[in-house]
KERO-849106 format. One line per 8 residues: number of its first residue (from 0); for each residue x, y, z of C-alpha. Coordinates in pm, whole numbers, plus 50000, padded with zeros to 5 digits. Layout:
NUM	X,Y,Z ~ ...
END
This chain:
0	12168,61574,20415 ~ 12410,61352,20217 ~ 12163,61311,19903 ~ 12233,60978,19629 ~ 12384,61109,19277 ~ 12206,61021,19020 ~ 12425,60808,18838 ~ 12393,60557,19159
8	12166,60282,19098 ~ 11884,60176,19337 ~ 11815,59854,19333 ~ 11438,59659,19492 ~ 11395,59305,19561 ~ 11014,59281,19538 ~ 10760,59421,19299 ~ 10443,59389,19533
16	10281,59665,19678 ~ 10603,59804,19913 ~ 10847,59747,19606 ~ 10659,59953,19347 ~ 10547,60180,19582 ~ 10860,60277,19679 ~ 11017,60280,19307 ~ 10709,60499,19220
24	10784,60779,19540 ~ 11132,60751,19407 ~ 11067,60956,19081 ~ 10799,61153,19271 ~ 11056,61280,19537 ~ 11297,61369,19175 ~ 11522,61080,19227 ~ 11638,61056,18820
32	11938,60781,18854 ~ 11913,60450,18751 ~ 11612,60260,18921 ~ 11544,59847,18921 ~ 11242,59650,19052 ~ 11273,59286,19086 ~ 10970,59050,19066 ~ 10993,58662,19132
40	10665,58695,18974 ~ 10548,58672,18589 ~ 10335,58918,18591 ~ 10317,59313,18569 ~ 10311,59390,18978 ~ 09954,59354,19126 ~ 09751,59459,19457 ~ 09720,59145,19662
48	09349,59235,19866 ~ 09110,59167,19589 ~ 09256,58844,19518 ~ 09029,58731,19819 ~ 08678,58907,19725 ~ 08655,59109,19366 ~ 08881,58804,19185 ~ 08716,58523,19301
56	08331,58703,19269 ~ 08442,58761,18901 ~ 08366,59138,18978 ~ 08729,59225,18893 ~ 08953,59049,18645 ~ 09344,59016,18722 ~ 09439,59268,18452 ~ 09246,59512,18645
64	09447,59424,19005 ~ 09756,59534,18832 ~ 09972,59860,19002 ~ 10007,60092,18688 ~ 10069,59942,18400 ~ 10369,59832,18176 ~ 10340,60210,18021 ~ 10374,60377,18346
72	10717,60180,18443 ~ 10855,60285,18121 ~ 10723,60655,18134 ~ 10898,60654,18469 ~ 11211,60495,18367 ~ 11228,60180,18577 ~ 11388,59933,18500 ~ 11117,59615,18565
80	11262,59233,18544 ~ 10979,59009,18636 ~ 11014,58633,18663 ~ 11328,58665,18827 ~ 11475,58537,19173 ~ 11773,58702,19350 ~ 11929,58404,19499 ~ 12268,58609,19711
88	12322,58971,19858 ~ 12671,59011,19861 ~ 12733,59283,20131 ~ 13106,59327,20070 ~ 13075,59434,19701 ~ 12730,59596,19727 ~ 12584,59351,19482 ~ 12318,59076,19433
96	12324,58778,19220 ~ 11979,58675,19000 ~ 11925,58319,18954 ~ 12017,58349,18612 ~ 12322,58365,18661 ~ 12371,58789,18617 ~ 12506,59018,18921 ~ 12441,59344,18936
104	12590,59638,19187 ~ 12396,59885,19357 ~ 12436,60168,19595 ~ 12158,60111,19770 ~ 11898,59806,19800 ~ 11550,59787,19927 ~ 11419,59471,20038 ~ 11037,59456,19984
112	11040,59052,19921 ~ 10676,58958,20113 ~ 10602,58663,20277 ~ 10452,58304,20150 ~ 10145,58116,20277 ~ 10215,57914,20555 ~ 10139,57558,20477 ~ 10005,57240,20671
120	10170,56934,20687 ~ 09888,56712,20789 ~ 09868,56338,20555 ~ 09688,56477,20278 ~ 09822,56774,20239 ~ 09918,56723,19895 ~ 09570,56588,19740 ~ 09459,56776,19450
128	09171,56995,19554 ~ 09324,57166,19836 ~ 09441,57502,19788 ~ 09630,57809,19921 ~ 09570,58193,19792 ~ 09851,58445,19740 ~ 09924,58495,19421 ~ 09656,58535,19101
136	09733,58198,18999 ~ 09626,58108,19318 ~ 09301,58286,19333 ~ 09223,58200,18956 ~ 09258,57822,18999 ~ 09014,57850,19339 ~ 08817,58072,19108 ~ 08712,57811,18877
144	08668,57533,19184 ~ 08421,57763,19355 ~ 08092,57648,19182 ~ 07711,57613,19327 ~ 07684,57315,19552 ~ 08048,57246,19587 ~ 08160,57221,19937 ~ 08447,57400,20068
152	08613,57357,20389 ~ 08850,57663,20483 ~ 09113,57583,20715 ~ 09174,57880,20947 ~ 08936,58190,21120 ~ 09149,58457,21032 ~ 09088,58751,20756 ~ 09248,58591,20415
160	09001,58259,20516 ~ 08683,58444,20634 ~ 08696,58659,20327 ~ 08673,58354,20144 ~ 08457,58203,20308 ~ 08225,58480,20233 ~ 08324,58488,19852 ~ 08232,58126,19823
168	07878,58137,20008 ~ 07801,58425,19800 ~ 07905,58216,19473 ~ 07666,57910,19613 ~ 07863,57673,19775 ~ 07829,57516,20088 ~ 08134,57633,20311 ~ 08265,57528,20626
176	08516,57708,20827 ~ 08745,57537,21080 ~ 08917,57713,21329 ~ 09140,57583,21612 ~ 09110,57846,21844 ~ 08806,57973,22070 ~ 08722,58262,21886 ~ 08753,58445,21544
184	09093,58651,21414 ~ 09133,58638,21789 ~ 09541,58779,21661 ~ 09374,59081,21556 ~ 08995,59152,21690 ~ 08876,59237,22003 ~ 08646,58956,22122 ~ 08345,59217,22054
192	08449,59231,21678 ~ 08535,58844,21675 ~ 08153,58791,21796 ~ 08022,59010,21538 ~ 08211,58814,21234 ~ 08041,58468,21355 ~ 07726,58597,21392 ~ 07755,58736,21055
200	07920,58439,20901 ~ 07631,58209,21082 ~ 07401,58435,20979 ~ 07466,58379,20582 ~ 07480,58024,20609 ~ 07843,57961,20711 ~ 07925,57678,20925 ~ 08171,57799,21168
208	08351,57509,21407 ~ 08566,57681,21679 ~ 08834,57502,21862 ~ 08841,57234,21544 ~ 09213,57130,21489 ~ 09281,56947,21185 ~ 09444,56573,21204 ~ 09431,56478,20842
216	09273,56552,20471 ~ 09118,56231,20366 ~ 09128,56130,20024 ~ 09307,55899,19733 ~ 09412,56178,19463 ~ 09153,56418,19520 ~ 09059,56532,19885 ~ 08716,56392,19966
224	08684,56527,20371 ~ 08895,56672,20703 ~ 08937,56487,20955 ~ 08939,56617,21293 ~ 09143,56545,21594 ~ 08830,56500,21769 ~ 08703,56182,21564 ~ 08469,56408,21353
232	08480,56427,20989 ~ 08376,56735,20778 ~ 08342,56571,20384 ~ 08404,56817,20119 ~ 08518,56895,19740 ~ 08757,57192,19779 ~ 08978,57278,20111 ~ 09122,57628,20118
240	09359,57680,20354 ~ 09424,58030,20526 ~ 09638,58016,20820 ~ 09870,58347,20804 ~ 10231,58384,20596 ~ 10542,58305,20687 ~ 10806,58664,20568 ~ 11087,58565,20340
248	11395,58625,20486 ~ 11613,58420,20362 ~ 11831,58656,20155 ~ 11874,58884,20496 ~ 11957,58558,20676 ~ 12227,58465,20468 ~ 12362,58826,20390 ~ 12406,58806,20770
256	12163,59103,20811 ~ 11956,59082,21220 ~ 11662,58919,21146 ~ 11401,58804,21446 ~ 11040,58821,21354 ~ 11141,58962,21040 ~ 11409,59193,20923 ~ 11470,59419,21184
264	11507,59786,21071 ~ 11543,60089,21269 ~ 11292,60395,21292 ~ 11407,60475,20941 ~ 11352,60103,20806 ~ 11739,60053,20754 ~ 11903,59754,20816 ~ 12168,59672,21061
272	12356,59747,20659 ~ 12313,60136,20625 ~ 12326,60049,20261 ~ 11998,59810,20280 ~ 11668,59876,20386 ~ 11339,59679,20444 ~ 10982,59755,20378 ~ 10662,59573,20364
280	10522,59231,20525 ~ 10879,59095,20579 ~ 11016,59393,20765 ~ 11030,59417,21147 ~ 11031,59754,21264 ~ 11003,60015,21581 ~ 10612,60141,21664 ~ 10575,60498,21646
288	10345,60510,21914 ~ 10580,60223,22173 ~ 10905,60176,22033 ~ 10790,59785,22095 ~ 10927,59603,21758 ~ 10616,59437,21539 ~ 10570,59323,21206 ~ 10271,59413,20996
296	10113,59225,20680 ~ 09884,59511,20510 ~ 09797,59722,20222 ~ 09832,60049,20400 ~ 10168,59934,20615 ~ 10304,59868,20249 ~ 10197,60169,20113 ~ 10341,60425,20362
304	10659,60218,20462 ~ 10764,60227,20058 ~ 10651,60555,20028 ~ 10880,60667,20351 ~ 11169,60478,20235 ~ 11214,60639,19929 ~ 11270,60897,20175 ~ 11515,60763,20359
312	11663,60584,20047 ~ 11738,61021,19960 ~ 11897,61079,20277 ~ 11604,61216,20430 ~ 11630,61129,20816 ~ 11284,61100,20913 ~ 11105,60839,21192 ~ 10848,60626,21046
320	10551,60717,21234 ~ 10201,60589,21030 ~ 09958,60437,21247 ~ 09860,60095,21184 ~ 09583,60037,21013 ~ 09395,59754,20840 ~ 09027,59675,20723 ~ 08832,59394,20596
328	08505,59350,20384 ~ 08317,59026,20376 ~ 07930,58993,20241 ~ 07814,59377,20314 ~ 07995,59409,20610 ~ 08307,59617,20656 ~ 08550,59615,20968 ~ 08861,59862,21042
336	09133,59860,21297 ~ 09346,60153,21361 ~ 09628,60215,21613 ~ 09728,59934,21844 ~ 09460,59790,22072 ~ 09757,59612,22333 ~ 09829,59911,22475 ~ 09506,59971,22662
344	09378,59996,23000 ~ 08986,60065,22896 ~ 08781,59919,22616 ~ 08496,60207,22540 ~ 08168,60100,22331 ~ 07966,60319,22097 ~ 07662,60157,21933 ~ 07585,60224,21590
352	07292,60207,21375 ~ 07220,59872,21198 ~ 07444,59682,21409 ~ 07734,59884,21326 ~ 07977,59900,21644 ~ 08295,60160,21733 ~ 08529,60027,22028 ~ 08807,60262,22156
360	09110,60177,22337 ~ 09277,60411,22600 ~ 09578,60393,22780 ~ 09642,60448,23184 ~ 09621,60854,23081 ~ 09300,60805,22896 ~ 09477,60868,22607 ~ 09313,60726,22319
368	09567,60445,22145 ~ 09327,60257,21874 ~ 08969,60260,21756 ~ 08806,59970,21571 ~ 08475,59945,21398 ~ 08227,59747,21250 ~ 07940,59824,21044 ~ 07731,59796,20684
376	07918,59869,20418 ~ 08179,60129,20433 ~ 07958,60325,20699 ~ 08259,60344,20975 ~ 08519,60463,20713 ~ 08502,60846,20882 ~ 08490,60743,21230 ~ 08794,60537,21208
384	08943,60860,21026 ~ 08875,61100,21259 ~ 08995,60791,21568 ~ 09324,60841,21353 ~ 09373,61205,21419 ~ 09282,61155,21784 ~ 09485,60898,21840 ~ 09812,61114,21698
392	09693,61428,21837 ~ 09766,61163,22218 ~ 09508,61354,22360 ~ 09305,61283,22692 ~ 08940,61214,22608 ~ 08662,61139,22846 ~ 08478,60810,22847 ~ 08128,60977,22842
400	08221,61187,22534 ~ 08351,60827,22324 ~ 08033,60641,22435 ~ 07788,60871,22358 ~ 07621,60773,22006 ~ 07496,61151,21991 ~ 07811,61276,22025 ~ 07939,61333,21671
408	08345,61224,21700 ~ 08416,61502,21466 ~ 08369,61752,21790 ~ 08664,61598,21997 ~ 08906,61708,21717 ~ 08881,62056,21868 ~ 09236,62194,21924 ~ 09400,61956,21712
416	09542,62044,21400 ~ 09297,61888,21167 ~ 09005,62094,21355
END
């Protein structure tokens, strides 16, 4: 194993969850050379899913969303510029160039830059009251919009708008959600789970309009409705819109680096450059469990992908092989998704207590490939565990035994290594 000396610095673009991750499994795993993490952001480097729920509750303040701390990036010696935007990779010298004018050489370079909100483009898109949430400024201007009585219109059925939809009712206001398809996070859910949310969301006082597509956000200066594309008009005070991000790759794109969906790394997340590698939302890599190339925008995919490139970063030549995995809370509810649902053949339901629900996914060798739950609370949290460790133990399980509410899941791990 050809290992990095020391004296080599290691450069990341992107001080989000991947970024610092990675910088963080770097001095774990005894790397002591020279170490930058580059932020476009002002701030210390911050988790991203409480923006949606604790932030704009008031349950957690931003301070307490941050990863570490200034202290810890100095105890570990890295080297933390936030504020600052590399505008140019340049391959052929192994350096990058900030947008204040400095260049700086590395040996090797992460790329952990994110994604932005995707935006609409409707007439009215610019009136003052409608809003977008990545970033704490984001959530902390929507923060103080989100009073009792105010009506808010969120633009989009998927997990980032549903969560605030259910952060607003639960502050008081009067929230609408418009979604242009037929069902709920219909990307992502099974339509079991995507029945579930609107019955939930209806259930709290939500006004969910499926297949609602947006023409235009009335208004002078300050957004006063949405109007639809069938002649209806929703009126309203704040519009939050929450329609999925768009991964920045314009750095790889111009460095010349393959880029489809997203930079497109290998099973070790390097680049077609075997000096640059990609973690995070923006990165486009091989599944563990397929080979089939997808791209993945979550806390957990962050986590392990900048944990295993550190890794790689070493000269460790490992596959990257975590499952996926993702959850959402929104009111008292909780759902998780692990493993990858597209790859079944059979759908298998277990009931749970107080309307909680388990659906497994098996493959043609009744394998099982990805488990998703729903339930109170964080009352599904072991299931979906112990799914996991079925699912990469690619055992064959029998429908009965999945479906049975009174048999405990723990009981199928038999023979596997977590037993």
């Amino acid at each position: 194993m050809q290992m990095i000396r020391p004296s080599e610095p290691i450069i990341i673009v992107g001080a989000g969850q991947a970024g610092v991750r990675a910088a963080l499994a770097l001095r774990e795993q005894g790397y002591d050379g020279s170490l930058l993490l580059i932020g476009d952001e002002p701030q210390l480097p911050y988790e991203r899913p409480p923006l949606s729920k604790q932030v704009l509750l008031g349950s957690r303040e931003p301070d307490q969303c941050t990863i570490g701390g200034a202290d810890l990036f100095m105890e570990q010696d890295i080297r933390l510029l936030t504020g600052v935007r590399v505008e140019r990779i340049r391959r052929e010298i192994s350096s990058i160039a900030l947008d204040d004018g400095a260049t700086l050489a590395y040996s090797k370079l992460l790329l952990a830059t994110g994604g932005r909100v995707r935006t609409v483009t409707v007439q009215g898109a610019g009136l003052a009251g409608v809003h977008y949430l990545r970033t704490i400024e984001d959530a902390l201007q929507l923060k103080a919009q989100l009073l009792p009585g105010q009506r808010v219109v969120v633009v989009g059925g998927g997990f980032i708008g549903l969560e605030v939809a259910a952060s607003a009712r639960t502050l008081g206001c009067s929230v609408t959600v418009l979604e242009a398809g037929e069902r709920l996070a219909a990307r992502a859910l099974p339509p079991q789970l995507s029945e579930k949310l609107l019955q939930l969301h209806r259930a709290r006082g939500v006004d969910v309009q499926l297949q609602s597509r947006i023409e235009a956000f009335a208004g002078t200066t300050v957004v006063q409705g949405v109007a639809l594309e069938d002649g209806r008009n929703v009126p309203c005070d704040i519009i939050v819109v929450g329609i999925g991000i768009a991964p920045n790759v314009e750095l790889a794109v111009e460095a010349g680096l393959a880029v489809v969906n997203g930079i497109r790394v290998n099973h070790r997340l390097q680049t077609s450059d075997e000096h640059i590698y990609a973690v995070g939302d923006v990165c486009e890599f091989p599944s563990a469990l397929t080979g089939r190339t997808m791209r993945l925008e979550t806390w957990r995919n962050a986590e392990e992908q900048g944990k295993h490139a550190a890794r790689t970063l070493l000269g460790h030549d490992e596959n990257f092989s975590a499952l996926p995995w993702f959850w959402s809370d929104q009111f008292d509810y909780s759902l998780q998704i692990a493993g990858e649902p597209h790859m079944a053949a059979h759908c298998i339901e277990r009931p749970l207590t107080d309307d909680g629900l388990l659906i497994f996914f098996l493959n043609e060798q009744q394998q099982l490939v990805a488990a998703c739950g729903w339930g109170r609370g964080n009352s599904i949290a072991k299931d979906i565990k112990i799914a996991e460790i079925l699912i990469k133990a690619r055992r064959t399980i029998a429908h009965e035994a999945l479906a049975d509410p009174a048999i405990g899941l723990k009981s199928l791990l038999k023979g596997t290594s977590d037993a």
